[in-house]
C-alpha positions as CSV (number, residue, x, y, z in Angstrom):
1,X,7.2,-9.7,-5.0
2,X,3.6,-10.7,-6.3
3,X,5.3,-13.2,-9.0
4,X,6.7,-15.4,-6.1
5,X,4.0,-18.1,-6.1
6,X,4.9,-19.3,-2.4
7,X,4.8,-15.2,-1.2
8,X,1.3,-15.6,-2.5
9,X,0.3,-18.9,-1.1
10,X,1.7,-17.5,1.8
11,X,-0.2,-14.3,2.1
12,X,-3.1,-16.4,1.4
13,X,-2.6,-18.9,4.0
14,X,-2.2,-15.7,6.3
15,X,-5.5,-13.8,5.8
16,X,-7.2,-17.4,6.8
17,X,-5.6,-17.7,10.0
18,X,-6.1,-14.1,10.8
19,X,-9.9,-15.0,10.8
20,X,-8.7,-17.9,12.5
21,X,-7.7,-16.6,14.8
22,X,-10.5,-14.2,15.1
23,X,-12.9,-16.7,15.4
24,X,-11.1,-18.9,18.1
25,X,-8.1,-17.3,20.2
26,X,-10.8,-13.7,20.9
27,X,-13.6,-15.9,22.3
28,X,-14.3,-12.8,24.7
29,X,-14.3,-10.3,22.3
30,X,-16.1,-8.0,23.9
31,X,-13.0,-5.9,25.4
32,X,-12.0,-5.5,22.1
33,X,-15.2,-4.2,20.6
34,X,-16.3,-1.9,23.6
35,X,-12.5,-0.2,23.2
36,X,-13.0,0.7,19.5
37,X,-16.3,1.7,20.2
38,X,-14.6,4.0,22.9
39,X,-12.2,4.9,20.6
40,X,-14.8,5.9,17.8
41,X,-16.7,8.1,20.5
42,X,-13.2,10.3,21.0
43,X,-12.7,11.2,17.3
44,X,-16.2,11.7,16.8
45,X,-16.0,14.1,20.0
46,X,-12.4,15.8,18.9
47,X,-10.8,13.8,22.0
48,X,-7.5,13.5,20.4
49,X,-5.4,12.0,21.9
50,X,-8.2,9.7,23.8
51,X,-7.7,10.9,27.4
52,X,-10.8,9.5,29.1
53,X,-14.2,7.3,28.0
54,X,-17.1,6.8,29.8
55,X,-18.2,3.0,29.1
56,X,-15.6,1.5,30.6
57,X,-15.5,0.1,34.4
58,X,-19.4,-0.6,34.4
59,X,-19.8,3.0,32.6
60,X,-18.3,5.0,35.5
61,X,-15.4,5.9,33.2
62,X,-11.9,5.3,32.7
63,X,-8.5,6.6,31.3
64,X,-7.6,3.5,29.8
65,X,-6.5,4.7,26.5
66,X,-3.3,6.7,28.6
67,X,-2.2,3.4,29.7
68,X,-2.8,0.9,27.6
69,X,-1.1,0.8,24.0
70,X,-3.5,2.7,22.0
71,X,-2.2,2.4,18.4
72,X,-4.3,-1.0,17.2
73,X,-6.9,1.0,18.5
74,X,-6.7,4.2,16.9
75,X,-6.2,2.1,13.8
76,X,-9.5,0.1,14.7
77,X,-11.6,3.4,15.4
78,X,-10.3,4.5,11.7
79,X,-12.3,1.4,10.4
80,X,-15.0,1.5,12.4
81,X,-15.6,5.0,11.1
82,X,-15.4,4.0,7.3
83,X,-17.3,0.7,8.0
84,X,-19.7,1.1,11.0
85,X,-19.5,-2.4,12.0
86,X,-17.3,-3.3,15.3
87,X,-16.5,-7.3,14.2
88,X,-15.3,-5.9,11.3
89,X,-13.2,-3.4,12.7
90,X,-11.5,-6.2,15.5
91,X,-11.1,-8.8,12.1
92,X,-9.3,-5.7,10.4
93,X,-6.9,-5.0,13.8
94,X,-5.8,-8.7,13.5
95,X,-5.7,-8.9,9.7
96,X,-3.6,-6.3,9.4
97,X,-1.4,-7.3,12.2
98,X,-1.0,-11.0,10.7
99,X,-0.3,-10.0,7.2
100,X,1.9,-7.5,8.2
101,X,3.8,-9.7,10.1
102,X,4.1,-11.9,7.1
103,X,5.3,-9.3,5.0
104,X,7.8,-7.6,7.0
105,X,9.5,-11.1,8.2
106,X,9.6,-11.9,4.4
107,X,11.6,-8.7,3.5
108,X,13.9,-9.3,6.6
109,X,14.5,-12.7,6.0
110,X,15.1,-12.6,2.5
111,X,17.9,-10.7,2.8
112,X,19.6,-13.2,4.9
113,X,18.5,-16.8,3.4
114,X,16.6,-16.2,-0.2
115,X,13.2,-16.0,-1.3
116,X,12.1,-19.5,-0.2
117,X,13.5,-20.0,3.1
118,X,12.2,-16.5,3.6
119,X,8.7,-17.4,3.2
120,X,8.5,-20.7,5.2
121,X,10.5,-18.6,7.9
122,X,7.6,-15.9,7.4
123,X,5.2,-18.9,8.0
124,X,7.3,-20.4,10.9
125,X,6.9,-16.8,12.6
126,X,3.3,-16.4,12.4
127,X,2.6,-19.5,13.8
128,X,5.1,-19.1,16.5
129,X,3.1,-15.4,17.1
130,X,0.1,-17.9,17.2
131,X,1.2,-20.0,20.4
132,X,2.6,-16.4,21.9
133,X,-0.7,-14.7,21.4
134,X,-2.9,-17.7,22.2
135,X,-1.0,-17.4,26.2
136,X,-1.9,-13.7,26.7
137,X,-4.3,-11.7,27.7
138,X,-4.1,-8.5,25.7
139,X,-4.2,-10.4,22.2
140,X,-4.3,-7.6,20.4
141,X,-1.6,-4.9,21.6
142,X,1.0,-8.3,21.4
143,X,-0.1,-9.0,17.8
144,X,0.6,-5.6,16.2
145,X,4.0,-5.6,18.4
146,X,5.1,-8.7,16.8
147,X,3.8,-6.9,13.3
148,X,6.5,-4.4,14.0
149,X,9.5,-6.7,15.6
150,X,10.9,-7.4,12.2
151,X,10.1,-4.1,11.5
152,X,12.9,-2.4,13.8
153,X,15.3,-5.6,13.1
154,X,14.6,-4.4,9.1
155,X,15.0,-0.7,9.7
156,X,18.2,-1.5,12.1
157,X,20.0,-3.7,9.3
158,X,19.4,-0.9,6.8
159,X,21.3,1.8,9.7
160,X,24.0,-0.5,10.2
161,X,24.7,-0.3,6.3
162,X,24.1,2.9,5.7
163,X,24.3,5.6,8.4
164,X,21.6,7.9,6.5
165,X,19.3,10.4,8.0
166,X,16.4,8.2,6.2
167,X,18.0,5.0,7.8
168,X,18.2,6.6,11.6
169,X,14.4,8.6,11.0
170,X,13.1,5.0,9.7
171,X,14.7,3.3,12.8
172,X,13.0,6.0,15.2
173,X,9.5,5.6,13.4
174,X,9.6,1.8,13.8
175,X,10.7,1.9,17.5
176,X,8.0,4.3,17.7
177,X,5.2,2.0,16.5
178,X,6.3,-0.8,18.8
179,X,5.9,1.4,21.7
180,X,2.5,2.6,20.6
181,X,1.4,-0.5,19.9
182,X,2.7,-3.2,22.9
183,X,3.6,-2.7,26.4
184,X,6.2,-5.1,25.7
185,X,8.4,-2.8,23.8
186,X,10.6,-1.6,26.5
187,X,11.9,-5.4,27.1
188,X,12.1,-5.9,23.0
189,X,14.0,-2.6,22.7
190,X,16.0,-3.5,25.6
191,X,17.4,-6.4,24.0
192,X,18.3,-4.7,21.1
193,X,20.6,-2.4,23.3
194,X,22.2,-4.7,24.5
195,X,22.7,-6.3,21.1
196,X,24.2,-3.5,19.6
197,X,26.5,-2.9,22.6
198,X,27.8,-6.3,21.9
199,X,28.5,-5.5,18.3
200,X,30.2,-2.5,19.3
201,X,32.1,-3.9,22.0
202,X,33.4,-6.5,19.2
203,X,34.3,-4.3,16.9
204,X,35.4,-1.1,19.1
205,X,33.0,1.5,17.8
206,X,30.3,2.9,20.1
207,X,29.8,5.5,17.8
208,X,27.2,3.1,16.1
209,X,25.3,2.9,19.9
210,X,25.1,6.4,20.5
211,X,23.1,7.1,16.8
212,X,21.0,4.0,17.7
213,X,20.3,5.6,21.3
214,X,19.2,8.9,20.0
215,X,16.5,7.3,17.0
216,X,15.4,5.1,20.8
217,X,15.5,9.0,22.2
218,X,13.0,10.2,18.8
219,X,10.8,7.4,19.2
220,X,10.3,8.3,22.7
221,X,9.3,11.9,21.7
222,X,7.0,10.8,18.8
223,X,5.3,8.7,21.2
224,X,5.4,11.0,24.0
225,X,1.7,11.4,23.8
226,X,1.2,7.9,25.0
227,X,4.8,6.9,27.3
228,X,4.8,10.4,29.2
229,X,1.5,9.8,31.2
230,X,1.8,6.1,31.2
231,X,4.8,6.5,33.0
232,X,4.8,9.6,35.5
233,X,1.0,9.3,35.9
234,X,1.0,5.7,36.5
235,X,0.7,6.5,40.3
236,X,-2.9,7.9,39.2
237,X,-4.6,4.5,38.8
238,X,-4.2,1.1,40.3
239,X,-1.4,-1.2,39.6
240,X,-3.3,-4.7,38.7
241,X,-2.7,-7.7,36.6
242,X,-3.2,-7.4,33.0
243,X,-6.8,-9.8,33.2
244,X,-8.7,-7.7,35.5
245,X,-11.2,-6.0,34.2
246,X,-10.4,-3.0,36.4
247,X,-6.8,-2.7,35.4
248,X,-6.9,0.8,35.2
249,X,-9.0,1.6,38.3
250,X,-8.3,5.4,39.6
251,X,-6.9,5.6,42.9
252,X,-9.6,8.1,43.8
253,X,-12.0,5.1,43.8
254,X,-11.2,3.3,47.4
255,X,-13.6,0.1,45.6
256,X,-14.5,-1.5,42.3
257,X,-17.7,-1.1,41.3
258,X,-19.8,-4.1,41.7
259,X,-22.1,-2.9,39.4
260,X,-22.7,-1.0,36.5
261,X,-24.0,2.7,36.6
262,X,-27.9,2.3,35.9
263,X,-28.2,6.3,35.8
264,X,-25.8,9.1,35.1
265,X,-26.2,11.0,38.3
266,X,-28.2,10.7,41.7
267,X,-29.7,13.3,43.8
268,X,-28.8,12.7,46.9
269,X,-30.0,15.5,49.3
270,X,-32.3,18.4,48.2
271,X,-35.1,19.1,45.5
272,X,-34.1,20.0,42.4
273,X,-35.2,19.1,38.3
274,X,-32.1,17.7,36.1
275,X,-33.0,18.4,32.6
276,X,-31.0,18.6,28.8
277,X,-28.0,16.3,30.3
278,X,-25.5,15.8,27.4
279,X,-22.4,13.9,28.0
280,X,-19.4,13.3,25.7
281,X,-16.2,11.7,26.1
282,X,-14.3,13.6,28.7
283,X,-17.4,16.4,29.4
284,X,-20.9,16.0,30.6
285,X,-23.0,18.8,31.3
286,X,-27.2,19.6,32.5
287,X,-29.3,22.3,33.7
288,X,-31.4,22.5,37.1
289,X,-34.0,24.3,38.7
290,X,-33.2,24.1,42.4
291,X,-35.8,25.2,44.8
292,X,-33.7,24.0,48.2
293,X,-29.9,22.9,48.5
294,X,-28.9,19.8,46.7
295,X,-26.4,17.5,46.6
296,X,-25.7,16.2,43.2
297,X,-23.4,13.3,42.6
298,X,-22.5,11.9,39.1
299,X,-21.9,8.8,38.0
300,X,-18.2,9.4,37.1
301,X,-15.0,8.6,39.0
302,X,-12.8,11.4,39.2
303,X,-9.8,11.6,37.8
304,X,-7.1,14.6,38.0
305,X,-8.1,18.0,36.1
306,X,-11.5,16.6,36.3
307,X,-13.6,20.1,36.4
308,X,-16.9,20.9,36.8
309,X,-18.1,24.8,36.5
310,X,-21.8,26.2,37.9
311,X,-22.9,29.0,35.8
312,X,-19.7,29.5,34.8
313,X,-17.6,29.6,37.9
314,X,-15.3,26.1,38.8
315,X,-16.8,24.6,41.7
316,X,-15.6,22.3,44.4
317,X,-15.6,18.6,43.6
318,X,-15.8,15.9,46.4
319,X,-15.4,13.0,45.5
320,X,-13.6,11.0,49.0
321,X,-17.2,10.9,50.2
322,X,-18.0,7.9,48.6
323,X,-16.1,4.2,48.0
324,X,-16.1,4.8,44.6
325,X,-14.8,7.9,44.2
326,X,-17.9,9.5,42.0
327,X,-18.0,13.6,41.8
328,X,-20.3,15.3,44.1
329,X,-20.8,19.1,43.8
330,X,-23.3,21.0,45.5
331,X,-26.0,23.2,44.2
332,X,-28.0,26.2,45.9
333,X,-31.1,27.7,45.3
334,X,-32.3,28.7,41.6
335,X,-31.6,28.1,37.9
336,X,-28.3,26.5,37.1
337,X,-26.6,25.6,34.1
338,X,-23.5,22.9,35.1
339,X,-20.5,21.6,32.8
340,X,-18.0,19.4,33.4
341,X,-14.9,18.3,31.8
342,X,-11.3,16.5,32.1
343,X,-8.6,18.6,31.2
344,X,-5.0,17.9,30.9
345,X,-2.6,18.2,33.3
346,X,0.5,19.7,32.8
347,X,2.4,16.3,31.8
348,X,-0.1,15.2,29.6
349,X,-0.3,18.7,27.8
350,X,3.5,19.1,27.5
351,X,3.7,15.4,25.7
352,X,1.5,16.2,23.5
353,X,3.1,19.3,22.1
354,X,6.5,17.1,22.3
355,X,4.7,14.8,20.1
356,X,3.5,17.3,17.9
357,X,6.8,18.9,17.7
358,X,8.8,15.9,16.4
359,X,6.4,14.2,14.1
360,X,6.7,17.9,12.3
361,X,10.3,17.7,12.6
362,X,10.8,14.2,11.4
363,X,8.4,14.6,8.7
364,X,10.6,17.9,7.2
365,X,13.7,16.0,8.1
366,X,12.6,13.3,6.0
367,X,11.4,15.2,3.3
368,X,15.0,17.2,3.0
369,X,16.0,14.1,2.6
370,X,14.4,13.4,-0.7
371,X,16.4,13.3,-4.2
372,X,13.8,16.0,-5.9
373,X,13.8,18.3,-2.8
374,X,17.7,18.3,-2.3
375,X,17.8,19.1,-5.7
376,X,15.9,22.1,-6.0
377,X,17.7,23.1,-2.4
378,X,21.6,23.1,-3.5
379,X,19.8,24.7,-7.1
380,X,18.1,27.8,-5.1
381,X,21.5,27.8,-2.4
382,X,23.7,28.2,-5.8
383,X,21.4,30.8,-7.0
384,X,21.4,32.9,-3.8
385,X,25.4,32.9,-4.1
């Protein structure tokens, strides 16, 4: 692949525009930083998935990371642990994405029209992603989607051939990482569908649909982590256009925020010391010595399974009080130690074990699969008879 001088000249051409492109289609970069920054925060905190971060909607919190795409992100929090530098990690994201693209449209293409008209097809494509990326807001998710576009076209070619269990597994893992990675994947996959249905209709064999819809049904469960709560738990936030910086506004707050948080609690009744306040990604937690009855309200919208526990024992959380929806809990007399934390609901913790589940399946369905391991499987099965 290497000794094709225009694949080179090509790749070349595509790590320049990738800072290009970093440099003057992300002149508002800072979405991009703060989220990997966010990002960073839940691994370092063992927030796996990333559920909830606090330095998002003017630091009052948000659950941004179940709505929106995460996979560039997760990627970019990877760098930014190795490199601690956040421009780096954002040049990486698109780097990645842009090369990629080049390289999987120049295996797909090749198969069809050579190795020449493959590259300036590769070329055509990434300036084409250009003009596509340039006219939307959420650069970033849409440039590792189009990374993976040619990716599932690649993976479905290599099915149609050859209806392997590697062929339907790779088909699943690419739909998979177009899902993760762009909330334009439903359409994409859509059209696909309906691609295939064509096919079959043509040559009277749906048997080639149904294996394609269940690698769609796999990729669903890989990514259930993500697709599960963006879906049924949409109703938890507000339903805004994709260049507001509030997209993903709970409905508990009845306002946005017109300005950021400049303190992480307030006292609003009562007399009462906060001292040793720690706060994490999706916990938070202080001791106070109370000498009359206080009302305590924190700087953080609440979300569902939002918990906060006095000495212990749960305690009621109001948080309809207010516009904004913050968490008020109220505090008697004495020495108190209080914690707080977001837990998962039920949907949230049964796609994650779904997740879990199939990427353990897949990866010992794939590795059955293997020449050396099938070998030493029908050698032990003969010895056992």
């Amino acid at each position: 692949m290497f000794k094709n001088k225009f694949f080179l000249m090509g790749l070349i051409l595509m790590v320049s525009l990738s800072f290009f492109l970093y440099v003057v289609f992300l002149t508002n970069q800072e979405p991009y930083l703060t989220r990997i920054y966010e990002m960073d925060r839940c691994f370092k905190d063992g927030q796996i998935p990333c559920r909830w971060v606090p330095g998002l909607e003017n630091f009052y919190g948000s659950p941004i990371f179940n709505y929106l795409p995460p996979l560039p992100y997760y990627f970019g929090g990877l760098v930014f642990l190795i490199t601690q530098s956040l421009t780096a990690s954002v040049k990486l994201v698109l780097l990645v994405s842009m090369v990629g693209s080049y390289i999987l449209i120049y295996f797909l293409t090749k198969i069809f029209l050579g190795r020449f008209k493959a590259n300036l097809s590769a070329i055509f494509y990434i300036f084409l992603s250009f003009l596509v990326i340039f006219y939307s807001y959420e650069k970033v998710g849409l440039a590792w989607g189009l990374m993976f576009a040619p990716l599932i076209i690649l993976s479905l070619n290599l099915f149609l051939q050859k209806r392997k269990i590697q062929n339907f597994l790779f088909s699943a893992i690419s739909l998979s990482l177009l899902v993760l990675s762009t909330d334009t994947a439903i359409s994409f996959i859509g059209l696909i569908l309906l691609w295939i249905f064509y096919k079959c209709i043509r040559i009277k064999d749906f048997t080639f649909f149904l294996l394609y819809l269940s690698s769609i049904l796999l990729a669903f469960l890989l990514s259930a982590f993500y697709i599960f709560p963006a879906i049924l738990e949409r109703n938890l936030v507000y339903s805004t256009s994709s260049n507001d910086p509030f997209r993903y506004l709970p409905t508990s707050a009845a306002e946005k925020p017109q300005k950021a948080a400049d303190s992480k609690y307030q006292i609003l009744t009562g007399d009462s010391d906060v001292f040793n306040f720690k706060q994490g990604t999706n916990w938070q937690g202080f001791e106070t010595n109370t000498r009359t009855h206080t009302i305590i309200r924190l700087s953080q919208f609440y979300f569902p399974q939002w918990k906060i526990f006095i000495d212990g024992k749960e305690t009621q959380v109001e948080y309809k009080n207010n516009s904004l929806g913050l968490m008020t809990i109220i505090l008697g007399k004495g020495k108190h130690i209080v914690e707080g934390r977001l837990f998962d609901t039920p949907i949230r913790s049964i796609s994650n074990v779904v997740t879990g589940v199939s990427v353990i399946l897949t990866l010992l369905l794939w590795i059955i699969q293997l020449k050396g391991v099938r070998y030493w499987i029908n050698y032990y099965r003969k010895r056992v008879n």
